[in-house]
Backbone bond lengths (Angstrom), bond angles and torsions (degrees), N, CA, C in turn:
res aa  C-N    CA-C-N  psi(-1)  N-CA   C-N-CA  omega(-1)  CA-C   N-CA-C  phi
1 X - - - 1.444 - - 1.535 108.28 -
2 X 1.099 114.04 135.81 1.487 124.54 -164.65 1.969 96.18 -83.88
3 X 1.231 107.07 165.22 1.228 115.09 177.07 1.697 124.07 -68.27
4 X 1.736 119.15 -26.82 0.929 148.40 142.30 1.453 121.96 -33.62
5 X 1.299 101.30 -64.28 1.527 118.68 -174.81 1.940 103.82 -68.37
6 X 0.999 110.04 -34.88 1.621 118.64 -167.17 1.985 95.97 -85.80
7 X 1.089 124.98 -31.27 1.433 111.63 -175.96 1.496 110.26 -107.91
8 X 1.844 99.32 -3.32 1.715 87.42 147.38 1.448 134.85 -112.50
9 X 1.278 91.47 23.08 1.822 118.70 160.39 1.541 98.50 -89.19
10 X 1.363 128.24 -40.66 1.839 105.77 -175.04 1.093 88.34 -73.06
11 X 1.554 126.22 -76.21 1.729 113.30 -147.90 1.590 116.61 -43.21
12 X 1.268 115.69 -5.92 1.560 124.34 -166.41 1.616 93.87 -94.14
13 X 1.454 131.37 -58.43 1.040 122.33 165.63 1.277 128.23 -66.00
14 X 1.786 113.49 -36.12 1.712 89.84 154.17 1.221 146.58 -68.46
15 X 1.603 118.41 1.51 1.482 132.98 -171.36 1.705 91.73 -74.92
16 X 1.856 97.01 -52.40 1.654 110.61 -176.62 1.096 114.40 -57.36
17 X 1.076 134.83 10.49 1.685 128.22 -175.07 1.369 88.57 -121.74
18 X 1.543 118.43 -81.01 1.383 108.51 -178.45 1.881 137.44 -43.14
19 X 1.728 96.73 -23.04 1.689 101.89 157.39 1.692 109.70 -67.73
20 X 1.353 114.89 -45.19 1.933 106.63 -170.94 1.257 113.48 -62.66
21 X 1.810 106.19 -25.40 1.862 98.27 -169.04 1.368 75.90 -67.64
22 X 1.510 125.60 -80.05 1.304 140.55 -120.79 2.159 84.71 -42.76
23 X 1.129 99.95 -70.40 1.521 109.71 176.61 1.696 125.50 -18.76
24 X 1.650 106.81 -56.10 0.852 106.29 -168.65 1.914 112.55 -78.04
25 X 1.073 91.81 -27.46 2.209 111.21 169.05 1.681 81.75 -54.64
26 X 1.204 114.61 -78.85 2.116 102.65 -148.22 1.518 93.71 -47.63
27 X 1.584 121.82 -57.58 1.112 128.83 -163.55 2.018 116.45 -49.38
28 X 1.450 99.67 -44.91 1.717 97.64 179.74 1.551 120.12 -39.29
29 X 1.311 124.17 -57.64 1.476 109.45 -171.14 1.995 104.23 -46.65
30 X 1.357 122.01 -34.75 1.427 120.85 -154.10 1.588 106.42 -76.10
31 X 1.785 100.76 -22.95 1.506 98.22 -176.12 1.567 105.88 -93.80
32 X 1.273 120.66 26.95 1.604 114.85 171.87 1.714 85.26 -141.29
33 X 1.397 81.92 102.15 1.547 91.80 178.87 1.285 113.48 -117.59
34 X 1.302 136.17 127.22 1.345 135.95 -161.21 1.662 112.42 -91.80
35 X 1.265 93.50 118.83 2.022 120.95 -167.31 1.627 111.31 -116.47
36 X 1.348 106.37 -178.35 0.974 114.03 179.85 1.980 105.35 -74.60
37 X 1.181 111.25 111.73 1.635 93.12 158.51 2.206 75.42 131.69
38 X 1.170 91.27 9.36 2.237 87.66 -176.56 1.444 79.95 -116.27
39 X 1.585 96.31 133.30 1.705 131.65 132.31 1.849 111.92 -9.59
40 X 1.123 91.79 91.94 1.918 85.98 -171.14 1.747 103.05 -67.94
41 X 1.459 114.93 98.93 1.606 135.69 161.45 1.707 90.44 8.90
42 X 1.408 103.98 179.71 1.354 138.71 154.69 1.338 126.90 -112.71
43 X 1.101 144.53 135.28 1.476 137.32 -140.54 2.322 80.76 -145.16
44 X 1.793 90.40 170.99 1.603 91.59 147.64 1.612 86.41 -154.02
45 X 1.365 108.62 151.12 1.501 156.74 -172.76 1.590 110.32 -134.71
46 X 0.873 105.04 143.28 1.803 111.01 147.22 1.617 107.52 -104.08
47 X 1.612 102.44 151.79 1.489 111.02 -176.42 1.646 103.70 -83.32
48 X 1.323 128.64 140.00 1.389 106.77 166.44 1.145 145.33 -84.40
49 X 1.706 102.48 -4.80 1.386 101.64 176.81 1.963 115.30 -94.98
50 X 1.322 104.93 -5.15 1.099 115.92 159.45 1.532 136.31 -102.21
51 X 1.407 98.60 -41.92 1.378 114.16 168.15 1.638 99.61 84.02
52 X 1.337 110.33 32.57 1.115 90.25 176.15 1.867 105.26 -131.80
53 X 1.502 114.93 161.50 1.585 109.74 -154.08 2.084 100.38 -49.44
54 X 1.639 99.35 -177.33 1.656 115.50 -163.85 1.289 117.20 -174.23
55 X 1.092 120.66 113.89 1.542 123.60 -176.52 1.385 93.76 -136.70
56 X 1.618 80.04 174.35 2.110 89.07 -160.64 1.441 89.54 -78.53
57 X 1.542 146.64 8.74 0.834 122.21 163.35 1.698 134.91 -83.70
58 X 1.340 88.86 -7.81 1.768 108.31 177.67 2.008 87.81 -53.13
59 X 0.911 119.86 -40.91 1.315 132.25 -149.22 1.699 115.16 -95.25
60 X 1.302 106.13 4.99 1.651 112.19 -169.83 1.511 112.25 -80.80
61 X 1.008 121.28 115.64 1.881 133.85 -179.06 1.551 90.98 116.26
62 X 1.077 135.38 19.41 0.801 113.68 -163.60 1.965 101.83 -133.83
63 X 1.196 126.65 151.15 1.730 119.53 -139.89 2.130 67.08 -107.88
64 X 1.690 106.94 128.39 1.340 108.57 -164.23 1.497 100.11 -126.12
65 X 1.433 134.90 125.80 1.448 130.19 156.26 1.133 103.03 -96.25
66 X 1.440 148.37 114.73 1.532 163.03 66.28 1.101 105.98 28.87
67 X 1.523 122.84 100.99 1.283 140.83 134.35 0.953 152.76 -92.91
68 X 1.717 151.41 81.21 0.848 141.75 -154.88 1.626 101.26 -124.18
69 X 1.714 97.44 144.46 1.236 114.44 -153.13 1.657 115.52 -170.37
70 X 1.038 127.71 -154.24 1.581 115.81 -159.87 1.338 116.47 178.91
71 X 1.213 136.33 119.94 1.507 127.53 -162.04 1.705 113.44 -53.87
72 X 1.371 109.28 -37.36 1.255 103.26 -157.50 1.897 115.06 -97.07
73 X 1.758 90.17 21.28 1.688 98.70 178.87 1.567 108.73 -97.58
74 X 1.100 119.54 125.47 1.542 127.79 -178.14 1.036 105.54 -47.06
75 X 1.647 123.84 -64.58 1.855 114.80 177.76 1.207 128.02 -45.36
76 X 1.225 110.12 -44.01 1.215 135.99 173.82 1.618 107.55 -30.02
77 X 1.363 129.15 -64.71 1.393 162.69 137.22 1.256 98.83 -19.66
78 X 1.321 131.33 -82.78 1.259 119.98 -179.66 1.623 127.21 -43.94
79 X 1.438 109.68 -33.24 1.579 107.76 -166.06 1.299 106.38 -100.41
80 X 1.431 118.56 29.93 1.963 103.21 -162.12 1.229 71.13 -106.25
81 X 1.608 148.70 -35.42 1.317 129.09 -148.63 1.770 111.60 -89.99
82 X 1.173 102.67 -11.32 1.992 116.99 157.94 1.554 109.04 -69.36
83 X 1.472 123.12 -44.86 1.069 154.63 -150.77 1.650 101.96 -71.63
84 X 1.756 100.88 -57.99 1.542 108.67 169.84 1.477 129.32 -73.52
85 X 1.079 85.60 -12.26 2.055 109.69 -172.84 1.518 104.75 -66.99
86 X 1.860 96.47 -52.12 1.256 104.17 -160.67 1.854 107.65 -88.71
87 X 1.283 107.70 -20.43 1.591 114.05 167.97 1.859 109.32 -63.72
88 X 0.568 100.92 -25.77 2.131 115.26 174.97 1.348 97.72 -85.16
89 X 1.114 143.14 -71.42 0.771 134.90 -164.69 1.731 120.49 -54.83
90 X 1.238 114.74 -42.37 1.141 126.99 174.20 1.297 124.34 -75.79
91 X 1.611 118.57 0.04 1.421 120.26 -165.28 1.394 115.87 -72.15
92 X 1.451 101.93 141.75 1.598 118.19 171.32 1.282 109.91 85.09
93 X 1.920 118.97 18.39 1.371 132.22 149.95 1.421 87.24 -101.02
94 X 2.038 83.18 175.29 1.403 107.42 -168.09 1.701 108.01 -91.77
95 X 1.619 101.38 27.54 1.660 98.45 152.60 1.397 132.98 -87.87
96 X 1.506 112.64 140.89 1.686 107.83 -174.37 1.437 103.77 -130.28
97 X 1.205 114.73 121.34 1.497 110.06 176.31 1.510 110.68 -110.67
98 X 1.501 113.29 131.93 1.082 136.66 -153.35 1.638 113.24 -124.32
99 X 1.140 123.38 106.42 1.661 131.54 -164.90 1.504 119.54 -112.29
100 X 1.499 120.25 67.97 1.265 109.00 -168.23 1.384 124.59 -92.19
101 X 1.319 103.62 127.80 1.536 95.71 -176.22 1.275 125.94 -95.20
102 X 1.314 107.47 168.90 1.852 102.38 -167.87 1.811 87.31 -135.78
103 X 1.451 101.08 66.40 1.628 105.96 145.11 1.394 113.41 -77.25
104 X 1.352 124.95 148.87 1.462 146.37 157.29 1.442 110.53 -73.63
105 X 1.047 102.71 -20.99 1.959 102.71 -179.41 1.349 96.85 -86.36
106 X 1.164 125.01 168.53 1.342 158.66 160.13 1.749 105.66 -53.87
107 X 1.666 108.62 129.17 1.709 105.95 177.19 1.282 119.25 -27.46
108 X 1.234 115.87 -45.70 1.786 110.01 -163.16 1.783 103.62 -48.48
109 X 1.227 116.24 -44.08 1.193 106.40 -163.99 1.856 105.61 -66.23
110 X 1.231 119.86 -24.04 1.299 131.03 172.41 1.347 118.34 -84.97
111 X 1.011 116.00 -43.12 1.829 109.12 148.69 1.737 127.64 -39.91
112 X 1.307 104.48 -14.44 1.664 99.83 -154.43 1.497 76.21 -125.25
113 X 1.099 130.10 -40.21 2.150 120.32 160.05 1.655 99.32 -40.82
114 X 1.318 115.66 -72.20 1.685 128.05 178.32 1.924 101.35 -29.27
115 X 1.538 112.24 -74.49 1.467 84.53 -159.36 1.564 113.41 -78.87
116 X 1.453 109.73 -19.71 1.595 122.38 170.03 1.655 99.98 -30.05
117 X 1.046 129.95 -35.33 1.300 128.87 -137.89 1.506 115.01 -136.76
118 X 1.687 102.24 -6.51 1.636 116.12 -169.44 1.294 120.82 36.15
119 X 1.374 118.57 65.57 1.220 128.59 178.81 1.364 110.09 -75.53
120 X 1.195 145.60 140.08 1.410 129.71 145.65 1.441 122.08 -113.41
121 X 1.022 133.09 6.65 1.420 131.90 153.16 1.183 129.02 -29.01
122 X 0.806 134.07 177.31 1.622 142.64 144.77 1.502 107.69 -66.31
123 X 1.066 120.67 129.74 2.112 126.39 158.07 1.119 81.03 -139.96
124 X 1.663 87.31 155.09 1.661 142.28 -172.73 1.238 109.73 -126.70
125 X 1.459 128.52 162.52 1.185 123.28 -164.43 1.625 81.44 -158.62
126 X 1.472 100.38 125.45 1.456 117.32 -177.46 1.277 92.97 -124.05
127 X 1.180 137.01 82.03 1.408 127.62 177.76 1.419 128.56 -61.16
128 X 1.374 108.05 -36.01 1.768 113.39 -175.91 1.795 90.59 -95.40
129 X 1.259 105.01 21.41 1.711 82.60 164.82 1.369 146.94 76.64
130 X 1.259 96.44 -12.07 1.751 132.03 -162.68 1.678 106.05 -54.60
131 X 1.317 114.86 -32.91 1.450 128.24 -175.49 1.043 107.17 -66.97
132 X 1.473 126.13 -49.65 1.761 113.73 175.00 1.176 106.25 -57.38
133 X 1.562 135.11 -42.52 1.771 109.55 -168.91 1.561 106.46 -59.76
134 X 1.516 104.68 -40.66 0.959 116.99 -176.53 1.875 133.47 -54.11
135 X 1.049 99.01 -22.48 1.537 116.66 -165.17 1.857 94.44 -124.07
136 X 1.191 121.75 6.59 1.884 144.64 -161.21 1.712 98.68 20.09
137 X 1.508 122.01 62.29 1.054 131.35 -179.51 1.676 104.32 -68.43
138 X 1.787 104.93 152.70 1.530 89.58 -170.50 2.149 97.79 -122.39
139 X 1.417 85.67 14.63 1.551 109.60 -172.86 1.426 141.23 179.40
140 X 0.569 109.97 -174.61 1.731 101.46 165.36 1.729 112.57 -140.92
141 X 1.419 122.74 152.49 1.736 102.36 -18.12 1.423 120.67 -110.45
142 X 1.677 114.57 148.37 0.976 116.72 177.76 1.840 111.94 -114.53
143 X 1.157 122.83 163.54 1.460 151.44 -148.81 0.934 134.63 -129.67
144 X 1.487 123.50 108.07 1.911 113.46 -174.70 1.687 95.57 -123.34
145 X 1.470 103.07 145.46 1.299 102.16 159.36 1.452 111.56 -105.19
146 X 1.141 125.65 136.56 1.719 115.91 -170.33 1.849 79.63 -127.02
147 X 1.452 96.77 154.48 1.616 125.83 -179.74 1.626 104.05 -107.93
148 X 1.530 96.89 154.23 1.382 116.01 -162.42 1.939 108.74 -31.49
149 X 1.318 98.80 -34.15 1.887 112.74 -161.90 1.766 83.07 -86.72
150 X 1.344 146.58 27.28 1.183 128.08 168.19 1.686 113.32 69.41
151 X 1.248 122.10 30.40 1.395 110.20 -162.70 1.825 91.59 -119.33
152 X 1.400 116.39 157.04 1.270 129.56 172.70 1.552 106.54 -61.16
153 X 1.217 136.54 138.10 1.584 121.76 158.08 1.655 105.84 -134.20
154 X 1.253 105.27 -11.34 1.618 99.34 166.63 1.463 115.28 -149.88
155 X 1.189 134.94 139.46 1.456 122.72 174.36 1.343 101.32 -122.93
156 X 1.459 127.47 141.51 1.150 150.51 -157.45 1.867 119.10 -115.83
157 X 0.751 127.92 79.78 1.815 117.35 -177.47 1.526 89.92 -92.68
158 X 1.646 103.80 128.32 1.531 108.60 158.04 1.744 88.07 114.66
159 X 1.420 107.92 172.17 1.549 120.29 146.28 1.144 104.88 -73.51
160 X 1.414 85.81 155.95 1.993 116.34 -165.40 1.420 93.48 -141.18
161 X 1.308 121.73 135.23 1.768 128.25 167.45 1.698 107.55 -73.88
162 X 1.361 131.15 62.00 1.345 123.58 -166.68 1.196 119.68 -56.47
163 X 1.297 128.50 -13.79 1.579 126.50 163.77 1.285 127.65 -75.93
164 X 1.560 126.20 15.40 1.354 154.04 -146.70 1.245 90.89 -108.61
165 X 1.295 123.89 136.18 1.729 135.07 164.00 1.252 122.32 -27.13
166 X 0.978 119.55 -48.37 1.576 128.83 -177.86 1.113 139.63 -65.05
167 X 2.015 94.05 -43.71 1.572 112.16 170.98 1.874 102.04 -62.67
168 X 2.004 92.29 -59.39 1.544 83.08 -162.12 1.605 121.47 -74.19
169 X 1.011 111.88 -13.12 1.351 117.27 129.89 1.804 134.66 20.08
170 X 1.759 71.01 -99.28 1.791 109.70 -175.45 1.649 91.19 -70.46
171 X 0.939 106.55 -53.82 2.022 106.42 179.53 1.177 115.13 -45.08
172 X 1.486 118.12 -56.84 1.570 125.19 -164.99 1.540 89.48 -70.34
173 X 1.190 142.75 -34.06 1.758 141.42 -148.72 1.687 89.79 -92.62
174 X 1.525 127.24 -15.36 0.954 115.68 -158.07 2.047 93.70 -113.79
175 X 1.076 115.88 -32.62 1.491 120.74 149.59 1.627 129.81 -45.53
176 X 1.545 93.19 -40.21 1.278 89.33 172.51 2.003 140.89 -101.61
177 X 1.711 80.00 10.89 1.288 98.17 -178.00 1.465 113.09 -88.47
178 X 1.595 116.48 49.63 1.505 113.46 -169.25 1.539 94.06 -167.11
């Protein structure tokens, strides 16, 4: 092998090394993908009826449906009224359902979704959005139920009828496992 031939065999394998790191860096966030059975992240929101900051940790021991969603998504609309059904229904257990939205506008416009709609839950208002990278949302809206220990036990893409047997169900089984 000529001297030629041998140092354009390294740069060829060093190109190949420096292409796999570079690869495998963009690629890492995609291979920790958050599922059922992951540590549900930490997010920040403001609350709206206080306006004051909110992370899912305000919420730990506590049996949590995760909503995130957005005034101007049709499902979105459709599923808040399961959503309120099933927050009544459950009252004065240690369920909290939590609806944060990721409008770009300013609260008011999410305040006026809220009474449009007589919500009484808790909503959050993530304005810059940060919760979908965070939560690797692929839309709105999507849904986690996390259990008292902070853990994922269901993730939801789409509207879901949450006042439906199954969900409350899975909720009450998950209240009462403590």
């Amino acid at each position: 092998m000529t001297n030629r031939q041998q140092w354009t065999l390294v740069a060829g394998v060093v190109m190949t090394a420096v292409f796999g790191v570079a690869l495998a860096i963009k690629l890492r966030p995609q291979l920790n993908l958050l599922e059922v059975g992951s540590t549900a992240p930490d997010f920040q929101a403001v609350e709206l009826s206080s306006g004051r900051p909110a992370t899912i940790e305000n919420y730990r021991g506590k049996v949590v449906l995760l909503n995130i969603w957005a005034t101007w998504c049709p499902p979105c609309k459709i599923e808040m009224p399961s959503m309120e059904r099933l927050h009544q229904k459950l009252a004065g257990t240690d369920f909290q359902l939590v609806a944060v939205s990721v409008d770009e506008e300013d609260s008011s416009v999410v305040n006026k979704f809220v009474k449009e709609y007589g919500l009484t839950f808790p909503v959050l208002h993530n304005q810059d959005g940060s919760i979908r990278q965070i939560y690797q949302t692929t839309g709105v809206p999507e849904s986690f139920v996390i259990d008292r220990d902070g853990v994922i036990v269901k993730k939801v893409i789409g509207a879901a009828d949450w006042d439906a047997p199954v969900n409350e169900n899975l909720i009450r089984r998950l209240l009462d496992a403590r």
